[in-house]
Structure formats: C-alpha cells, structure tokens
KEKE-3310 file (N, C-alpha, C; in steps of 0.2 Angstrom, whole numbers, plus 5000, padded with zeros to 4 digits):
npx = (5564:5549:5532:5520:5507:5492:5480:5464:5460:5463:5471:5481:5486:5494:5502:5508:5517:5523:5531:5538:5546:5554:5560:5565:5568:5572:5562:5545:5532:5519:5505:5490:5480:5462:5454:5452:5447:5451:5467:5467:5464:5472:5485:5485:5484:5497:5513:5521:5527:5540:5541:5524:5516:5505:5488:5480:5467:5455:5441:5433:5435:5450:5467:5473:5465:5468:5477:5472:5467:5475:5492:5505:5521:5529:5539:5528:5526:5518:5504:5496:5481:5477:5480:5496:5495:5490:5498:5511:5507:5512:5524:5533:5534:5541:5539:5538:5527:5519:5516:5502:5500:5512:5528:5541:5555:5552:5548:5558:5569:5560:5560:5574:5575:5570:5578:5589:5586:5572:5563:5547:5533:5530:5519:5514:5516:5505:5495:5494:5492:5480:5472:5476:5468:5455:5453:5448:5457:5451:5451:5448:5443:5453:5452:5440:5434:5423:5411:5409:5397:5401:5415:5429:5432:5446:5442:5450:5445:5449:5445:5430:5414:5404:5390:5374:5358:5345:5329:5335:5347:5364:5372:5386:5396:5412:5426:5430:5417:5413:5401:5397:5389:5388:5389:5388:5376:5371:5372:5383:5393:5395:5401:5413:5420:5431:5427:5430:5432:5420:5402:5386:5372:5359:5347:5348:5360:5378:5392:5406:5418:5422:5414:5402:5393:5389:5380:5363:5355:5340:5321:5315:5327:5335:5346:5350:5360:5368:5375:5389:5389:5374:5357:5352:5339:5335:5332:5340:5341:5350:5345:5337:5343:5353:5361:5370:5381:5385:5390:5400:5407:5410:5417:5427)
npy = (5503:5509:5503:5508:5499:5500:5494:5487:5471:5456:5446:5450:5460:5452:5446:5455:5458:5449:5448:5462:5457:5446:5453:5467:5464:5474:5481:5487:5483:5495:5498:5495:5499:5498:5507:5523:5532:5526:5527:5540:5544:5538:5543:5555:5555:5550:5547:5552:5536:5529:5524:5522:5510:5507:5503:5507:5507:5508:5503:5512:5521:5529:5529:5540:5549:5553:5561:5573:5578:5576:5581:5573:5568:5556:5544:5537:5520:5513:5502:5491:5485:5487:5491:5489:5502:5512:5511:5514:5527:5533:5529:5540:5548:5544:5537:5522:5512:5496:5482:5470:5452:5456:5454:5445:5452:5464:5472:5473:5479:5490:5495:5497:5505:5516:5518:5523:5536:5539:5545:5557:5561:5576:5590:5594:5584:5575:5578:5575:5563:5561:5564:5558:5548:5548:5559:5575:5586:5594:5610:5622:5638:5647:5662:5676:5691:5703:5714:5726:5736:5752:5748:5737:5719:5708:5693:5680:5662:5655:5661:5662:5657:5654:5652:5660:5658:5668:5675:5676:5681:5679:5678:5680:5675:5680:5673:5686:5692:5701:5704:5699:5702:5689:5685:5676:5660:5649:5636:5635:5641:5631:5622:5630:5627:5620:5603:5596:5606:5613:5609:5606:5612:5613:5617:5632:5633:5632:5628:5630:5619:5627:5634:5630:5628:5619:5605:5592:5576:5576:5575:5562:5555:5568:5581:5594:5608:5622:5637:5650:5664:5665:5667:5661:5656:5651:5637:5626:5613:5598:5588:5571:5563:5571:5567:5554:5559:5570:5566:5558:5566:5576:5568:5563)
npz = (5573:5571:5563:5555:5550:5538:5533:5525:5526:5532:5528:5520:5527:5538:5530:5525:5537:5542:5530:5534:5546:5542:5534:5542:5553:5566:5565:5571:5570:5574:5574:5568:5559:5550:5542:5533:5543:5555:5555:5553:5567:5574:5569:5574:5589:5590:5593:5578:5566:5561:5548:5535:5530:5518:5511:5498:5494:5506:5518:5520:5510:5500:5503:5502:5507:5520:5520:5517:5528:5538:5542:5537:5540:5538:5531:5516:5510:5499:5495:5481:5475:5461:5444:5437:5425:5431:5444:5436:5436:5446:5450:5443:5454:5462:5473:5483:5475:5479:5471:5474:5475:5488:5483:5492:5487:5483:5493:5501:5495:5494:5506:5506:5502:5507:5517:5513:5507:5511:5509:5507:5498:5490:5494:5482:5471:5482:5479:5463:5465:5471:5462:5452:5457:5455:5464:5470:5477:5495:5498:5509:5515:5522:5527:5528:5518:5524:5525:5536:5542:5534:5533:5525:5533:5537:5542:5550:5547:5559:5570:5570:5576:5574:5564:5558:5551:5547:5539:5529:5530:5533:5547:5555:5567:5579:5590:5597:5600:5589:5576:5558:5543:5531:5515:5505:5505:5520:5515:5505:5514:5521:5511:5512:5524:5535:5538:5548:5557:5559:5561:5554:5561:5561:5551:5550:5558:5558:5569:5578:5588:5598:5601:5606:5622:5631:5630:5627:5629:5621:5617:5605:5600:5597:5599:5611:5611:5619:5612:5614:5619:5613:5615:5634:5633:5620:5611:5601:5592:5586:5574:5574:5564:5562:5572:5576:5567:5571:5586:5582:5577:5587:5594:5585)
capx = (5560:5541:5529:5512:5502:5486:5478:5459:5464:5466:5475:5486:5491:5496:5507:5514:5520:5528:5538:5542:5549:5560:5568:5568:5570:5572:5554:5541:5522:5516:5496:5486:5471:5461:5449:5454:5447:5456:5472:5468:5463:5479:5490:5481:5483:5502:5520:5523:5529:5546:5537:5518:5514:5496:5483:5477:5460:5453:5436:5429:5438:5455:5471:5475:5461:5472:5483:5466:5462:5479:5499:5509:5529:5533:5540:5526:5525:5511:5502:5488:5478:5476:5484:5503:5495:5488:5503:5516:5508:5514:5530:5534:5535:5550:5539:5537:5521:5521:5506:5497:5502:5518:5533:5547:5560:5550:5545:5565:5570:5555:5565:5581:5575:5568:5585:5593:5583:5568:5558:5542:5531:5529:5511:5511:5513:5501:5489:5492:5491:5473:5469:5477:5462:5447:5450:5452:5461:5450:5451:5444:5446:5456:5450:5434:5436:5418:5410:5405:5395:5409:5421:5429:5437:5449:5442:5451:5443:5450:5441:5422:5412:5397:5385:5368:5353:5339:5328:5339:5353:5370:5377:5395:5402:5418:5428:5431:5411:5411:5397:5395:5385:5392:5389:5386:5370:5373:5374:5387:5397:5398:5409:5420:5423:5433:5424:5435:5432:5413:5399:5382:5369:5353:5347:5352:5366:5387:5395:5413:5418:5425:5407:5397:5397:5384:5375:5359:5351:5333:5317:5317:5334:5341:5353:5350:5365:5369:5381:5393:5385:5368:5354:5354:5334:5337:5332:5345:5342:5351:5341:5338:5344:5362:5363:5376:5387:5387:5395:5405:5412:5414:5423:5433)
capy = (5506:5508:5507:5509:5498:5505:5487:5484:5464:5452:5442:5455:5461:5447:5443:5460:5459:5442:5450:5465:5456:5444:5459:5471:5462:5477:5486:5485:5487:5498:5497:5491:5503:5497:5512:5532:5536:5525:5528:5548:5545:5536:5549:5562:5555:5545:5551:5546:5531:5530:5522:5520:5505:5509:5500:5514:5505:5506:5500:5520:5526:5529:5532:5547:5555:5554:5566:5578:5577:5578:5582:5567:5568:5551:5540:5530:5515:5510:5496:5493:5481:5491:5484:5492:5507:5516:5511:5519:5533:5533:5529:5547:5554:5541:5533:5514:5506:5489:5478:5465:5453:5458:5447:5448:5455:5470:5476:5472:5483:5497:5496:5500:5513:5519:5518:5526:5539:5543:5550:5560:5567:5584:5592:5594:5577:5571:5584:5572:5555:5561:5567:5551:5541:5553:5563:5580:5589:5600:5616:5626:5644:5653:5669:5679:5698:5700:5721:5728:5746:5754:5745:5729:5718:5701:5688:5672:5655:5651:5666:5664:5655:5652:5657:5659:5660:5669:5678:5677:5685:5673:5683:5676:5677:5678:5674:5691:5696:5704:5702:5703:5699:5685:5688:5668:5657:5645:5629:5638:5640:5624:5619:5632:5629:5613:5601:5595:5610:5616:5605:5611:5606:5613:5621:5636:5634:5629:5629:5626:5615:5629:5640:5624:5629:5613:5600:5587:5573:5578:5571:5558:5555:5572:5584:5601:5612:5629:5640:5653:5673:5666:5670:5652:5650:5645:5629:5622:5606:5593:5580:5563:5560:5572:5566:5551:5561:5577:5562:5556:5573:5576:5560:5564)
capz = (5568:5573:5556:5555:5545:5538:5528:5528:5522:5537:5526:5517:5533:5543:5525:5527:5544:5542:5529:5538:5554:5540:5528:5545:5561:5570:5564:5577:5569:5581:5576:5562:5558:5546:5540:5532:5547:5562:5554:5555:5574:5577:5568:5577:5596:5594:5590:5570:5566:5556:5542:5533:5523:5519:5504:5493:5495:5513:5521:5520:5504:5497:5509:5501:5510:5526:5520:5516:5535:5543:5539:5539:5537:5538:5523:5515:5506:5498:5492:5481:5469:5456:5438:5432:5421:5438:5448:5433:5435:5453:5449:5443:5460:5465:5478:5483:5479:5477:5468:5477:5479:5487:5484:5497:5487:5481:5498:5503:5491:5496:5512:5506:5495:5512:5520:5508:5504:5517:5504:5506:5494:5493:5493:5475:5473:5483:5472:5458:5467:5473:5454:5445:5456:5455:5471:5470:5487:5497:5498:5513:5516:5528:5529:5524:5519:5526:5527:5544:5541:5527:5532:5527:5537:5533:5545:5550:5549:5565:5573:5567:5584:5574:5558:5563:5546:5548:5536:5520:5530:5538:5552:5556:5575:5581:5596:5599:5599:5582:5571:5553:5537:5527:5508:5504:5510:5526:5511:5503:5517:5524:5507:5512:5530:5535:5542:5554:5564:5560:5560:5553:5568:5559:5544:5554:5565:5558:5572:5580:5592:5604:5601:5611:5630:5633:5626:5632:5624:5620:5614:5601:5597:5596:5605:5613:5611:5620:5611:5619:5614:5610:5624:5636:5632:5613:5606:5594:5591:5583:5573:5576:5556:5561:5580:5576:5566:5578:5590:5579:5576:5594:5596:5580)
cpx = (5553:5538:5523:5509:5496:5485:5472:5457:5465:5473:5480:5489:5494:5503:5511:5519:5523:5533:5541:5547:5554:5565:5569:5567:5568:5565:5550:5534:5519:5507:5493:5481:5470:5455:5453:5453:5450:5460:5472:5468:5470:5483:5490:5487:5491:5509:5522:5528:5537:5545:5532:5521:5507:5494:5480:5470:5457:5444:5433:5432:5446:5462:5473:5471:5463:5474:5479:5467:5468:5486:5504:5517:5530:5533:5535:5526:5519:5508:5495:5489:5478:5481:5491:5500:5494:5495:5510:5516:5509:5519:5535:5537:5539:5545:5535:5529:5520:5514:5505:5498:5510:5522:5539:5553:5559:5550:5553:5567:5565:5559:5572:5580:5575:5575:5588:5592:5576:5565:5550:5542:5530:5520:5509:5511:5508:5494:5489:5491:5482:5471:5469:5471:5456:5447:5453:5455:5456:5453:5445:5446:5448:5456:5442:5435:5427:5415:5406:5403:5397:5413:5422:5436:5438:5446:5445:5448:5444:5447:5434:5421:5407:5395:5380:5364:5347:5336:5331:5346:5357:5374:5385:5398:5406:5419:5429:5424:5410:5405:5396:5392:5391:5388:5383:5382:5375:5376:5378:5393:5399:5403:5414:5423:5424:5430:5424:5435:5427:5408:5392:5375:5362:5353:5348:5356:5371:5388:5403:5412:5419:5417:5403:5400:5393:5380:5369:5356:5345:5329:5318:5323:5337:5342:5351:5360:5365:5374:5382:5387:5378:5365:5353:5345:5331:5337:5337:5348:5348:5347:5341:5345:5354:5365:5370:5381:5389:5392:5399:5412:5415:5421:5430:5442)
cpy = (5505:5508:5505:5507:5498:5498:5484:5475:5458:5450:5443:5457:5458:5444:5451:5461:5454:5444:5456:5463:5449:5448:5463:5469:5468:5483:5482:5488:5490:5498:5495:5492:5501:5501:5519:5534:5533:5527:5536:5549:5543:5540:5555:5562:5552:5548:5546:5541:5534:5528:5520:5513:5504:5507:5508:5514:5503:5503:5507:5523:5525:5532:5537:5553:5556:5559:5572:5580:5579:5576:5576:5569:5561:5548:5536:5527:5512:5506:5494:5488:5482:5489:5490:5499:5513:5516:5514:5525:5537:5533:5536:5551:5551:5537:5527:5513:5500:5485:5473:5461:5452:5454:5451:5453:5463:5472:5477:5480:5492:5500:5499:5507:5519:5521:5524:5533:5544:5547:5552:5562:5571:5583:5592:5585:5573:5574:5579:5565:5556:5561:5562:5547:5544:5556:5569:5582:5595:5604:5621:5633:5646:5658:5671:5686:5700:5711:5721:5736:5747:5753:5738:5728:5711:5697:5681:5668:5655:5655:5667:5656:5650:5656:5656:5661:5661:5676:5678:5680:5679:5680:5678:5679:5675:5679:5680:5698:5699:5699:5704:5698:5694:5688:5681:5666:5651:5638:5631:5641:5638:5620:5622:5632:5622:5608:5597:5598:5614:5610:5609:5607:5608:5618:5629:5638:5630:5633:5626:5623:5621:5634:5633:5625:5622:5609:5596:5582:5575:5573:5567:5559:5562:5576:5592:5605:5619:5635:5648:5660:5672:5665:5661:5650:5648:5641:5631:5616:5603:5588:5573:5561:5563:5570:5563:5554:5566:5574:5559:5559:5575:5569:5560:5563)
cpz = (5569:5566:5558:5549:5543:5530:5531:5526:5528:5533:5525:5523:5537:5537:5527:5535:5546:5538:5530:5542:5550:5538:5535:5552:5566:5569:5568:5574:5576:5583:5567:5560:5551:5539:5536:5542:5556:5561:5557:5562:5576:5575:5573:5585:5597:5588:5584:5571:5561:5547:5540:5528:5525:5512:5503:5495:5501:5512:5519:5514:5504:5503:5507:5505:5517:5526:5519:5524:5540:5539:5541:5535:5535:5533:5521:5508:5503:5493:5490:5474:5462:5451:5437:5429:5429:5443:5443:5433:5441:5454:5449:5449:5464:5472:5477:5481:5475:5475:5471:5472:5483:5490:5489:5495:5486:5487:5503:5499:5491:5501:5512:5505:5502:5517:5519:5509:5510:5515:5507:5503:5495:5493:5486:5472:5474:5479:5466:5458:5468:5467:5451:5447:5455:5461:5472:5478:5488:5500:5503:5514:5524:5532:5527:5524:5518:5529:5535:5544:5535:5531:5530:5531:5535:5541:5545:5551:5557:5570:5575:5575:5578:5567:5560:5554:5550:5544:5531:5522:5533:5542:5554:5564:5577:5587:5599:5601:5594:5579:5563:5549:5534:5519:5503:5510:5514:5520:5507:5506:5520:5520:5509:5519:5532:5541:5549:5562:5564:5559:5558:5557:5565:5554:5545:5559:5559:5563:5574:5585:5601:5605:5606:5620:5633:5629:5632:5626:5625:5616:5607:5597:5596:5602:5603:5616:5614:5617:5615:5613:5611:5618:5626:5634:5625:5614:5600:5597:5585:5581:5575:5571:5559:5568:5579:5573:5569:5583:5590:5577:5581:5598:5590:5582)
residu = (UNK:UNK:UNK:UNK:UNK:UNK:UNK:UNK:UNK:UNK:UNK:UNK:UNK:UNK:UNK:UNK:UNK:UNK:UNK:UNK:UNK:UNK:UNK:UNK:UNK:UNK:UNK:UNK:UNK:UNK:UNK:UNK:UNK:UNK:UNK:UNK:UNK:UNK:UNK:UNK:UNK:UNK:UNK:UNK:UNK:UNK:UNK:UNK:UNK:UNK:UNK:UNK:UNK:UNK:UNK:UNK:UNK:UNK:UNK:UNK:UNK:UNK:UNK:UNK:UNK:UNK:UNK:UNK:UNK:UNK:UNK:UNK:UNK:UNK:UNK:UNK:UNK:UNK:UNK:UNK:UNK:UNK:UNK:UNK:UNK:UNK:UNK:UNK:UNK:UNK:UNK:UNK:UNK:UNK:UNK:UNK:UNK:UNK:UNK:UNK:UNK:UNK:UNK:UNK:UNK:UNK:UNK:UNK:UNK:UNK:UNK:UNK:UNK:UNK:UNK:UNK:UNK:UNK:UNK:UNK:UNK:UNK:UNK:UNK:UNK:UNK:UNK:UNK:UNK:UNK:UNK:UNK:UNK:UNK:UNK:UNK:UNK:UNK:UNK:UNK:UNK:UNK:UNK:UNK:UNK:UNK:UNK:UNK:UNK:UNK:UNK:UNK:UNK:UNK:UNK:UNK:UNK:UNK:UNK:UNK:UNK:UNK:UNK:UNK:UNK:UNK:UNK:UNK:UNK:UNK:UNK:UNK:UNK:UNK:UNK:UNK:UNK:UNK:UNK:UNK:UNK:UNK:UNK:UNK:UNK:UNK:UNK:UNK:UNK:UNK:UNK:UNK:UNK:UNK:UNK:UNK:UNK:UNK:UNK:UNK:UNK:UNK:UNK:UNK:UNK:UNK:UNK:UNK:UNK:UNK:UNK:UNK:UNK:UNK:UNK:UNK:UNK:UNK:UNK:UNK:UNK:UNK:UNK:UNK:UNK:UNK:UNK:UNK:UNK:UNK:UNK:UNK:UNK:UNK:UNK:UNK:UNK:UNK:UNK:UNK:UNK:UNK:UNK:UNK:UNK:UNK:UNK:UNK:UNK:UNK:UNK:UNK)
# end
C-alpha cells in the first residue's frame, strides 16, 4: 500500500508515519510534501498513491486547494486542528478526519474504514468541504461564444493561442489562426481563463503556454518573450515585479 503524506508539521508527520508503519505494516509512505503546491507537483508527475493522509492546513493555504488545481481519485484521510464543530460538519460526507492530536486507535480505525470501504468524495462534496472553510471552488470557462463579422462562433478554451489588448479592443487567437473580438476587457478575462494554462505577461499579452515559440532574459530583470502568429520584431516583455512567477509557472 503506497500513501502519500501531504503534513507541513515535522513533528506531526514523523508521529504519523510511526503510526502508519504500526496499524499497517505493509503501507509504504512514498513522499511527504509539505506545501498545496509540492503535493500538486507530485500528484501531477507520479502514479497515485493508494491512500492521502493530508492536514487541512498547509504552509500556502488549505488542502482542499489541491483538488481546485488537479483531479485526485485516491481515498483521503484527513487531518486537521481545527475544534469538533468544523470537523462535524465534515463528518456528513462519511469521510475520515481525524483531530490533532491523532490517537492511534482513531487513525486504525480511519484504515479500516479505508479497507472496507475506499471511499472518495464526490465533487459535490468537495464543493461543500471548500465552502464550510471559506473557499469557494473556481470556476473557469470552457468555451467562449465569441462573434466573427455576422457570425457567431463557440470557441474552446483549449483553442485560444493568445489575447492581445489594444486600443479598448481584446482580440483572441487561436491555434487554428482565427481571430476575433472578445466582448470582455483583458482584466476580466484573466478571471475567467484557468490559470494553470494562461499566464498574463503584460498589461497586454495573456498568453498560453503552447503560443510561447521563445523566450530571453532581458534588461533589468525581465523576460523578452516571442509568440507564435505575432510578427518576430515585437517586444513583449515580462516585468521585473511578474518575472519570478512567469518562471514559477513554467516550472509549474
């Protein structure tokens, strides 16, 4: 049994992992990220584990924001400081989480249930685990039904190259060389495009990761970009102030 423990706690975790390997012998913690966002990197890059046991409360924000960012099957457990009235309202959804700090029977008993049972939340569910702590679940759009001339046409998210502002207009390009008007400003469209897969490199450029043919580092700390369909002797920069998350994002 491989499980993935996700506890930004030295001490908490070194106690969970002592009594993992008493109640189940045969479980193998395979990593022990301690952040929303290593967890997310390790889900991303390694074959799920058979079991989470994740703290509610990370070093970057809440674990539920894992499950915002990427689709997790596997059964978890979870474990969090937080008093009885917040964890009752947890209970509801039939799954484990145990209060800090955790006695061996309880987290034996988490295991069986797990045995037994191999339970996941649903989606709806985790919609009311996010809401009970103050996190709502975004919501990015999928499409855009987006006019060209008298026509309109439904564009896929997963199509659009690039938006480009200029003059009060947003042009939208997609990977197929279309272009058309967007209806919403550039800062109105960055809420609704996940940012996972656009990043917005200047107060005129969101772009994807597949529209970048080139990059360079440039004058004081920032990054010269080339995008695919725009002419090659544009400047688009990157700031100094967005350089580190731009490469944060490509490192993502």
């Amino acid at each position: 049994m491989n499980v993935l423990l996700v506890e930004d706690e030295p001490l908490a975790a070194k106690r969970l992992e002592t009594l993992v390997k008493e109640i189940a012998p045969e479980a193998k913690i395979v990593a022990k990220p301690e952040s929303v966002r290593a967890a997310v990197r390790w889900l991303k890059s390694e074959p799920e584990p058979d079991l989470i046991l994740m703290d509610v409360q990370l070093a970057d924000g809440l674990s539920f924001e894992i499950f915002q960012q990427i689709e997790v099957s596997a059964p978890v457990i979870f474990t969090t400081a937080y008093d009885e009235y917040a964890l009752r309202a947890f209970k509801v959804n039939s799954i484990d989480y145990l209060l800090k700090p955790i006695e061996q029977e309880e987290l034996q008993a988490a295991f069986a249930k797990f045995r037994s049972r191999g339970h996941q939340p649903s989606s709806d569910q985790f919609v009311r685990m996010l809401e009970a702590f103050g996190v709502r679940p975004v919501s990015y759009k999928s499409r855009f039904l987006l006019k060209q001339g008298s026509r309109l046409e439904v564009v896929e998210t997963a199509d659009i190259q690039y938006l480009f502002a200029e003059d009060k207009v947003v042009l939208l390009y997609t990977s197929g060389g279309k272009k058309f008007i967007a209806d919403d400003t550039l800062d109105e469209l960055e809420k609704q495009l996940d940012p996972r897969h656009y990043f917005r490199l200047n107060r005129k450029y969101i772009s994807s990761l597949s529209a970048i043919e080139r990059m360079e580092p440039y004058f004081n700390g920032r990054i010269r970009v080339w995008l695919r369909q725009r002419p090659a002797d544009e400047e688009i920069l990157v700031s100094r102030e967005r350089a580190e998350s731009f490469r944060n994002w490509l490192n993502s």
